[in-house]
C-alpha positions as CSV (number, residue, x, y, z in Angstrom):
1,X,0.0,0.0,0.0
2,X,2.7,2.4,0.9
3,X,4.7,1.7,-2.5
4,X,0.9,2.8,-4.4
5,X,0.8,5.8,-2.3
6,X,4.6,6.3,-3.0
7,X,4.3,6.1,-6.6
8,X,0.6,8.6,-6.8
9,X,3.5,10.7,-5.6
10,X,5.5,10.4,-8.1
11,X,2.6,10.9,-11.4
12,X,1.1,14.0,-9.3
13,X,4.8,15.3,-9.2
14,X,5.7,14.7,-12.7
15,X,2.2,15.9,-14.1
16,X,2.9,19.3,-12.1
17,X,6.4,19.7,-13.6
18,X,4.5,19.0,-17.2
19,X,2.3,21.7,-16.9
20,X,4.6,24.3,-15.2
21,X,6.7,23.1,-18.0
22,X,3.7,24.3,-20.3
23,X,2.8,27.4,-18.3
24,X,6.6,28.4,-18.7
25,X,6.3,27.9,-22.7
26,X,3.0,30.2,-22.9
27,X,4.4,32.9,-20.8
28,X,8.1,33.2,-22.7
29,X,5.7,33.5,-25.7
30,X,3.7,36.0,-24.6
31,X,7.4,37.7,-23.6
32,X,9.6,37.1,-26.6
33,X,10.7,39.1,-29.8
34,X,9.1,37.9,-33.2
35,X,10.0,38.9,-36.9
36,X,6.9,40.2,-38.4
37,X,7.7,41.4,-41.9
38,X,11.8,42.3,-41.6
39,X,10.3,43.8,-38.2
40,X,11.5,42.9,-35.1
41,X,8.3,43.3,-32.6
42,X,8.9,42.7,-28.4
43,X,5.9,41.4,-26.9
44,X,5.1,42.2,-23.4
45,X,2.4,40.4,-21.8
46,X,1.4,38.9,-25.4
47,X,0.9,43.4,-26.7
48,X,3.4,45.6,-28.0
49,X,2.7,49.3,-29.7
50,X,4.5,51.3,-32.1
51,X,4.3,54.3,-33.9
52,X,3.4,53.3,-37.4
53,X,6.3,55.9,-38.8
54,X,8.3,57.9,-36.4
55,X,6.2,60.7,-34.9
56,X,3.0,59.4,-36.2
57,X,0.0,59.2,-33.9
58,X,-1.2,56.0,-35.8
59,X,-0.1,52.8,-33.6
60,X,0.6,49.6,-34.7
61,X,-0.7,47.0,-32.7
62,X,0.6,43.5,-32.4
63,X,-1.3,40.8,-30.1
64,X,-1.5,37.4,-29.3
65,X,-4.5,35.7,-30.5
66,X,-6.1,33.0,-28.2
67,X,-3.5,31.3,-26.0
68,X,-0.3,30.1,-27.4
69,X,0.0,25.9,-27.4
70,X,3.1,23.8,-26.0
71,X,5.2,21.1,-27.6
72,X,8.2,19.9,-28.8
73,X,9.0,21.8,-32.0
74,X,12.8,21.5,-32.6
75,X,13.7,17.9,-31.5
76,X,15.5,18.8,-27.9
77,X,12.9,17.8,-25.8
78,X,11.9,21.0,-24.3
79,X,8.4,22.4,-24.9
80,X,8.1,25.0,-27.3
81,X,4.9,27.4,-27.8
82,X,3.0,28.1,-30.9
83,X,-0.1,30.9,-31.3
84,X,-1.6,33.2,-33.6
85,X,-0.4,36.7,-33.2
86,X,-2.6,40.0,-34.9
87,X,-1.1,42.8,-36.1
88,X,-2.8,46.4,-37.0
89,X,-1.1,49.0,-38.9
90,X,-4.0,51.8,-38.3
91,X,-6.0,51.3,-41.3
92,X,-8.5,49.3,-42.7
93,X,-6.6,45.5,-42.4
94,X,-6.1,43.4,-39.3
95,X,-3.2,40.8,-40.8
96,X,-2.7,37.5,-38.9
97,X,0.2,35.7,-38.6
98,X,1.7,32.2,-36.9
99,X,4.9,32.4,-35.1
100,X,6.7,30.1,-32.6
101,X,8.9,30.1,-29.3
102,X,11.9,28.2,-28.4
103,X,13.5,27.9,-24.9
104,X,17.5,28.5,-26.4
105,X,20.2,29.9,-24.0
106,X,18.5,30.3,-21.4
107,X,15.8,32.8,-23.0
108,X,13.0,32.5,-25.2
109,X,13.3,33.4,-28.7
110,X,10.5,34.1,-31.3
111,X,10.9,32.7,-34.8
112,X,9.6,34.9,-37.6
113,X,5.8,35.0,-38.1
114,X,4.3,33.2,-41.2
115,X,1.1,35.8,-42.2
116,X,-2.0,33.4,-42.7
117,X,-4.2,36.5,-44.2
118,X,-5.9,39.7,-43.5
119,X,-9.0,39.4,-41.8
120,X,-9.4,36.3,-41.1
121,X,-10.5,34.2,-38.1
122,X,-8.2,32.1,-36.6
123,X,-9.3,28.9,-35.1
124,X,-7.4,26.0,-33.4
125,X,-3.5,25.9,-33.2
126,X,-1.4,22.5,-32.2
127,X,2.0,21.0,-32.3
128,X,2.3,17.5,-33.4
129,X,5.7,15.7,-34.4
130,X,7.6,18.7,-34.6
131,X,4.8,20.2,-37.0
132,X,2.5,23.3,-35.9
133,X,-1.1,23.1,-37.7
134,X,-3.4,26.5,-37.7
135,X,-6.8,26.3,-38.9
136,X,-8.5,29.4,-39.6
137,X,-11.6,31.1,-41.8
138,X,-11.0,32.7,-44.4
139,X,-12.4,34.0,-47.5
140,X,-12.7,32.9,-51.5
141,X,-10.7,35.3,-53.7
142,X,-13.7,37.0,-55.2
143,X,-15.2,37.7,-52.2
144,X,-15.3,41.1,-50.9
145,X,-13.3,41.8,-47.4
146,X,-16.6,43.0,-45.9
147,X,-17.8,39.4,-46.1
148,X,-17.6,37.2,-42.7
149,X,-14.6,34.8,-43.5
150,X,-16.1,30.8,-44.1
151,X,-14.2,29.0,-45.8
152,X,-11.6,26.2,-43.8
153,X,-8.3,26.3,-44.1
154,X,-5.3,24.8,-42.8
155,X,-1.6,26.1,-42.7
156,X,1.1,23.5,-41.7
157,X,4.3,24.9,-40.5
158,X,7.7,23.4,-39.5
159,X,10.3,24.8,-38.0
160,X,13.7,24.3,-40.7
161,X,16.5,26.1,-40.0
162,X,15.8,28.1,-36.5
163,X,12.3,29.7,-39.5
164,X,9.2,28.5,-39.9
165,X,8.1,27.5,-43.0
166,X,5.1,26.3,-44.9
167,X,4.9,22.7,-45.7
168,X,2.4,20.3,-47.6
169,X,-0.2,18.7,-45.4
170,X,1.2,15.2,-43.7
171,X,-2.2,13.4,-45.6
172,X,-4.9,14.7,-47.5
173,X,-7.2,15.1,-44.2
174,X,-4.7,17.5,-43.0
């Protein structure tokens, strides 16, 4: 009986480390510097704000969509954090973006962000064998921008050379 007792222990131990583990990932994402087109932008508490040109009073604004999602992207056995980040320039567009987080060095390093579209809605994000999958809405080409985003799609990403990168779906479901 003692051994069971002693070894409950040891799960409810190990399942706390995973999900500090997890909790550690999703706050150094919310915290860490992503490339967003040849920009480098420094979240703070999943925000940053800019000036759109210097001295403008037009902002842009860069968030974190959603929550960011843990797991292993680069092979080293360390969790790794994936999420949908928006960023407004001050006018009509809201452009979305994936990006990524690695634990390197003792810090957490964004990757650059891969845009997905203007106004669209993002969906679900996950991390499976080293691959990140976003699903999102979005919209047929003719369609005007003013229309609600409806049609599925699905971006896979993988992380090749310290970038993401778009890659082909693993299987036709995908």
């Amino acid at each position: 009986m003692r051994a069971m007792y002693i070894l409950l222990i040891v799960f409810m131990v190990a399942a706390w480390s995973d999900g500090l583990a997890q909790a550690d990932a999703a706050d150094g994402a919310l915290n860490a510097v992503y490339g967003i087109v040849n920009q480098a932008v420094q979240l703070v508490d999943g925000r940053a704000e800019s000036e759109a040109a210097p001295g403008s009073v037009i902002k842009t604004i860069t968030i974190v969509v959603g929550k960011p999602v843990c797991g292993d992207l680069d092979g080293d056995g360390n969790e790794d954090a994936a999420l949908f980040l928006s960023q407004d320039l001050g006018g009509s567009g809201t452009f979305f973006y994936v990006a990524a987080a690695m634990f390197n060095e003792g810090r957490w390093q964004g990757t650059n962000a891969v845009l997905v579209g203007d106004r669209v809605v993002p969906g679900t994000i996950s991390i499976r064998s080293g691959v990140v999958t976003a699903r999102y809405a979005d919209r047929m080409p003719e369609q005007p921008m003013a229309q609600k985003p409806s049609v599925a799609k699905t971006l896979n990403l993988k992380l090749v050379n310290g970038r993401l990168e778009a890659i082909q779906p693993r299987s036709p479901s995908e």
